[in-house]
N, C-alpha and C positions, 0 to 999 in steps of 0.2 A: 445205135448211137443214143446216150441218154439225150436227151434235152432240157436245153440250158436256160435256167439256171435252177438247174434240180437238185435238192440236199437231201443227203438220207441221216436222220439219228437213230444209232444204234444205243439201245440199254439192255445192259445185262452188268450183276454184281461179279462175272465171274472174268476178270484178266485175260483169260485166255482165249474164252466165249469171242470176245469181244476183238481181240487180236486177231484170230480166224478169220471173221466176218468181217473187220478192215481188210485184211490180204484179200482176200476173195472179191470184195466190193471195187477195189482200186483197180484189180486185172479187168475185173468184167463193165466195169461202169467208171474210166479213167477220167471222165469227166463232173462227174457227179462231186461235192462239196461233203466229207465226211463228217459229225457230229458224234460224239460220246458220252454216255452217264451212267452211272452204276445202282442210281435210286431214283424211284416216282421223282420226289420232290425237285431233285437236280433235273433232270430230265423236262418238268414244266418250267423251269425256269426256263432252259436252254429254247423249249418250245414258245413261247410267249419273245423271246428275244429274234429268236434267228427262224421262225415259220417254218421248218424245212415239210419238204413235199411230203415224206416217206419218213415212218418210226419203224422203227425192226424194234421190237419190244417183248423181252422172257415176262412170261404170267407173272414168277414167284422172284420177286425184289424185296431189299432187306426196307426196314421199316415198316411205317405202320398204310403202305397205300400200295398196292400189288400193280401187275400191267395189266389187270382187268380195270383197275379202279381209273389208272391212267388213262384207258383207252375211252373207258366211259366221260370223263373230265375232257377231254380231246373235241369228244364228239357231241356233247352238249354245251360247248360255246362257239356262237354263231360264225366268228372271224376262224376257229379252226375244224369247223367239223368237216371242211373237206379233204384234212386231210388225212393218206392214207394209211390206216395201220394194221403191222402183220403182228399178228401176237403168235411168240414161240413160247414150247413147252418141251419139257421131257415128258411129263405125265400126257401120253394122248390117250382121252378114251372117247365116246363118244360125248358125254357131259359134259368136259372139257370144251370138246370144240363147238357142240350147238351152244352154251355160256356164251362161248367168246363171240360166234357169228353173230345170236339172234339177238340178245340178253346185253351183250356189252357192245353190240356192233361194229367190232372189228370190221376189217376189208379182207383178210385174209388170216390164214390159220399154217404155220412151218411146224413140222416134227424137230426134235433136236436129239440127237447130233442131226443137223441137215448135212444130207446130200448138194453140191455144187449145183445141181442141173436143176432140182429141187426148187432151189434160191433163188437161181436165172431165171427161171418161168417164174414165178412171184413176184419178181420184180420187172420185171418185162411186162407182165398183166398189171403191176400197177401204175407204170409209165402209161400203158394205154391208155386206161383208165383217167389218167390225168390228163390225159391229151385229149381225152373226151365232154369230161365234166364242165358245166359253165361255169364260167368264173360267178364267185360269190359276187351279191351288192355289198358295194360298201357302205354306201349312203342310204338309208331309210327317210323318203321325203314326203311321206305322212305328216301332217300338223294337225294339230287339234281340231281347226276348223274343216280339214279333210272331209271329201262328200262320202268316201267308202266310211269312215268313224261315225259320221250321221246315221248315215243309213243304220250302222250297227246299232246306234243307240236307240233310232225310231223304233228298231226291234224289240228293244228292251221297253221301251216305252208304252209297246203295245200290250205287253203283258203283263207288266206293270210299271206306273211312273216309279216307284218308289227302287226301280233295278236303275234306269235311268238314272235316279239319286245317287246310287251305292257307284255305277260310274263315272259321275265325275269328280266324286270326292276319289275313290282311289287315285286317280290320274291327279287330281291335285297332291294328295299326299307324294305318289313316286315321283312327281316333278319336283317335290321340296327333299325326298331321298337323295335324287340324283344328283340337286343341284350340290350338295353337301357330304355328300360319301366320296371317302377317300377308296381311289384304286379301280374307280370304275375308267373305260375306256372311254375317247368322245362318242362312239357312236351307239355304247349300252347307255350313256346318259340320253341319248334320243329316243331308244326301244323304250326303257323301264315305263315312263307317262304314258305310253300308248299301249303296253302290255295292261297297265293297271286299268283303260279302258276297256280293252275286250278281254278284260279275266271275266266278269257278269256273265256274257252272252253266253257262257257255260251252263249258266241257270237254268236259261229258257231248256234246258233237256230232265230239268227236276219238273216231278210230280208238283202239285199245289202246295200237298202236305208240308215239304221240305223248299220251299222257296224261298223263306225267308231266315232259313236254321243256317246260323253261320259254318263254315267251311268245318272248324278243328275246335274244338274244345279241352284244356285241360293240356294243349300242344298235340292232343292226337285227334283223327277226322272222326266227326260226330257224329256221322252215318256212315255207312258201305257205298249209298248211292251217292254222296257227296263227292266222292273221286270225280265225279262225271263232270265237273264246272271245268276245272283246269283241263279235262281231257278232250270236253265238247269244244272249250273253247280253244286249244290246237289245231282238235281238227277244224273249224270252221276257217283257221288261220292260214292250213295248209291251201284253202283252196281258193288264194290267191297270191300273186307273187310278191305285192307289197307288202305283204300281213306274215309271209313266211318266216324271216329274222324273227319273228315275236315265239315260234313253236318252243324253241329249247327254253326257252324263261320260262312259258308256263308249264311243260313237263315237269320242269323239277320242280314249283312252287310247293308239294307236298312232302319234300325230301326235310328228316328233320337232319340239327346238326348234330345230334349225339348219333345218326346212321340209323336209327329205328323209321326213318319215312319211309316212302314208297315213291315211283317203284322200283327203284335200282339201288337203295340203303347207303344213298350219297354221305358223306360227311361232313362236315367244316368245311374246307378250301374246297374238297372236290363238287360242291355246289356253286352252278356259278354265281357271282356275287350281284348280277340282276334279280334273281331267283330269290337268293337269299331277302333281298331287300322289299320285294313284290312281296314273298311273304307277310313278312313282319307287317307292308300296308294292307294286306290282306285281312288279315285277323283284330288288326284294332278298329278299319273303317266298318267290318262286319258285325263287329259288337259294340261300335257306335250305332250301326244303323239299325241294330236289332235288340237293342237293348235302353234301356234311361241313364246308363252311366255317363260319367263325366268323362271327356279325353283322360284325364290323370291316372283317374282312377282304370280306367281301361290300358293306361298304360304300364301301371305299377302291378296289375295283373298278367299281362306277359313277362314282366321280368322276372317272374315267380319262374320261369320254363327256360332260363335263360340257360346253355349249353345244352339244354334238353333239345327244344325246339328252333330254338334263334339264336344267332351270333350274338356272343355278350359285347363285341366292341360297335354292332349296330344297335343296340338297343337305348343307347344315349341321345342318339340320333331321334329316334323316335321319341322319347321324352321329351326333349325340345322342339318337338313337333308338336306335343299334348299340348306345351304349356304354352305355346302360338296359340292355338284351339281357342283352349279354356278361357285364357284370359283377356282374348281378343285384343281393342286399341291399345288399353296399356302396356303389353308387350314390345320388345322391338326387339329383333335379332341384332347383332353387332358383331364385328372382326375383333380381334385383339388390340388394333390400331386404334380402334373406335372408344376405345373404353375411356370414359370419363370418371373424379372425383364424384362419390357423391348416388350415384348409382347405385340401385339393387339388384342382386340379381334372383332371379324368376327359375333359374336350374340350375343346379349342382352341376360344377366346372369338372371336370373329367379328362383323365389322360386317356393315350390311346396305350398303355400299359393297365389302366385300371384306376390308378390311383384316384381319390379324390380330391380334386385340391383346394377347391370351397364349396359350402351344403349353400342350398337357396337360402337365401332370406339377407347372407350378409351386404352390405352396405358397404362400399370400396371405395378404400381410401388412396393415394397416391403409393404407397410400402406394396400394398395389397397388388396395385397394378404391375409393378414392378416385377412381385414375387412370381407373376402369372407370368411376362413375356419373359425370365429368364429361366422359367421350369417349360416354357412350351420351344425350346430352341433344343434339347433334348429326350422329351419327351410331348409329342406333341399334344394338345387340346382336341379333343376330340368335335366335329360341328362348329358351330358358333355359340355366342354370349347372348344368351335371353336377359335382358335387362329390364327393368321399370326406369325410365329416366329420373333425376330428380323433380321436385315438383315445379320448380322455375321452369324448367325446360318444357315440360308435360303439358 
């Protein structure tokens, strides 16, 4: 008897693939909740919408994200990596299946054409399996002032203040990411400011030499040994239960977005979008903390790497993070609502298409505000309004 309320999504491109595996699912599992998609991308939707327990997933899907890439995306965000995925194939060879077991950590491995009995035991072992597993935390109730984050930081503190330094500015930075990035969940907006504190304690496993050499240069890592921050710093993650949520953030911190990271040559979407954004604080508070550049300029420097390295629609984000920085009290973020006559703004106004819709410097007038709230009702504004107030106001 399955147990309720279990949903399996099946994906495969091929009609008939697909038809087979509902008839056979409906006999043997009449209560289970069926799911179907023919591509990665439809298939995450459906995943992200409706959680089901179980993907039955062919490797080779049209498009540009296969059922490796999927399974990998699956199981590197925290709300779904428990659940179970069996990736089928025609092609078995041995490569095929250690890939998918060890490499993309699947849960299971089907031959195709499958055998019925085959399938039954598959899913029977992963029903168990779910019956086993403890339910994820939803809540991560870490705060800033937490005694386990202390601890962590004394650590750093002791080998040097200046690691101490580089965490608390990350952790400021991802809390002004999170507060402002569209599409994060509520509870990756909790993780990101606390991953950005124990990304450091990675460090303390670098030589002296490399202590203070930032992570990636150029969008690609500046050393061999430099893997070790993000990787010391999971596992030091792993070995506790409140720190656990934070592993899959840092694992992927080194994945770029054009797929040339490591180590699983994640891409765009299939990185998840904590990851993504820990990056981007990663790289600019390291080359503040290790270098004499200005915010601006540290930030006009990443966008040189932009679909190289980093999401081009995060990287505005971080701009108006530079230009907080740089220019301290005369700055002011603001909403759309906010915007007054009379004002300057301090960063180039940005859709989440691309577009540009005003460069810094201009001066806004009433037409100008206008022009802004009825191009951001189709086009949204990417962040908020870095402004100079007028000088009355100021």
């Amino acid at each position: 008897m399955t147990p309720a309320p279990l949903s399996i999504l099946i994906v495969d491109d091929q009609p008939s693939v697909v038809a087979a595996l509902e008839a056979v699912l409906r006999e043997l599992f009449p209560e289970a909740e069926l799911l179907t998609a023919g591509a990665a991308e439809e298939a995450w939707e459906l995943i992200q919408r409706h959680r089901p327990a179980i993907v039955l997933c062919d490797i080779v899907l049209p498009g540009e994200t296969s059922g490796l890439g999927l399974c990998q995306r699956i199981k590197a965000t925290p709300e779904l990596a428990s659940t179970y995925v069996i990736l089928m194939t025609a092609f078995d060879t041995a490569e095929w299946r250690e890939a998918a077991l060890y490499q993309y950590r699947a849960d299971a491995y089907l031959r195709k054409p499958f055998r019925i009995a085959e399938l039954q035991e598959k899913l029977e072992a992963a029903f168990r399996a779910l019956q086993s597993r403890p339910q994820p935390q939803q809540d991560i109730v870490l705060t800033a002032s937490d005694e386990l984050l202390q601890l962590l930081q004394t650590l750093l503190e002791i080998r040097s203040p200046a690691l101490r330094q580089l965490s608390t500015q990350l952790h400021h930075c991802c809390q002004w990411l999170a507060d402002h990035a569209e599409g994060l969940e509520e509870r990756e907006r909790l993780l990101l400011p606390h991953a950005g504190t124990v990304y450091p304690v990675g460090r303390l496993a670098l030589p002296d030499s490399l202590l203070y050499e930032p992570m990636t240069h150029s969008g690609h890592l500046a050393h061999e040994l430099l893997v070790q921050i993000p990787l010391a710093a999971a596992a030091v993650c792993r070995q506790h239960s409140r720190l656990l949520p934070l592993v899959p953030i840092l694992e992927a911190v080194t994945e770029n977005y054009d797929g040339t990271g490591f180590p699983h040559h994640l891409r765009a979407w299939e990185i998840p979008l904590p990851a993504r954004l820990l990056r981007l604080a990663v790289d600019f508070e390291e080359l503040l903390w290790s270098t004499s550049q200005e915010p601006l300029a540290v930030a006009a420097h990443l966008e040189r790497f932009a679909r190289q390295a980093y999401d081009p629609q995060l990287l505005p984000l971080l701009r108006q993070y530079a230009v907080l920085r740089q220019a301290g009290a005369t700055a002011r973020s603001v909403a759309l609502h906010e915007l007054r006559e009379g004002m300057r703004l301090l960063c180039d106004v940005q859709t989440r298409s691309g577009i540009k819709l005003l460069p810094s410097g201009t001066v806004l007038t009433s037409a100008l505000i206008e022009r802004l709230l009825r191009h951001h009702v189709n086009d949204p504004i990417v962040g908020v309004l870095i402004v100079q107030p007028p000088a009355e106001e100021a």
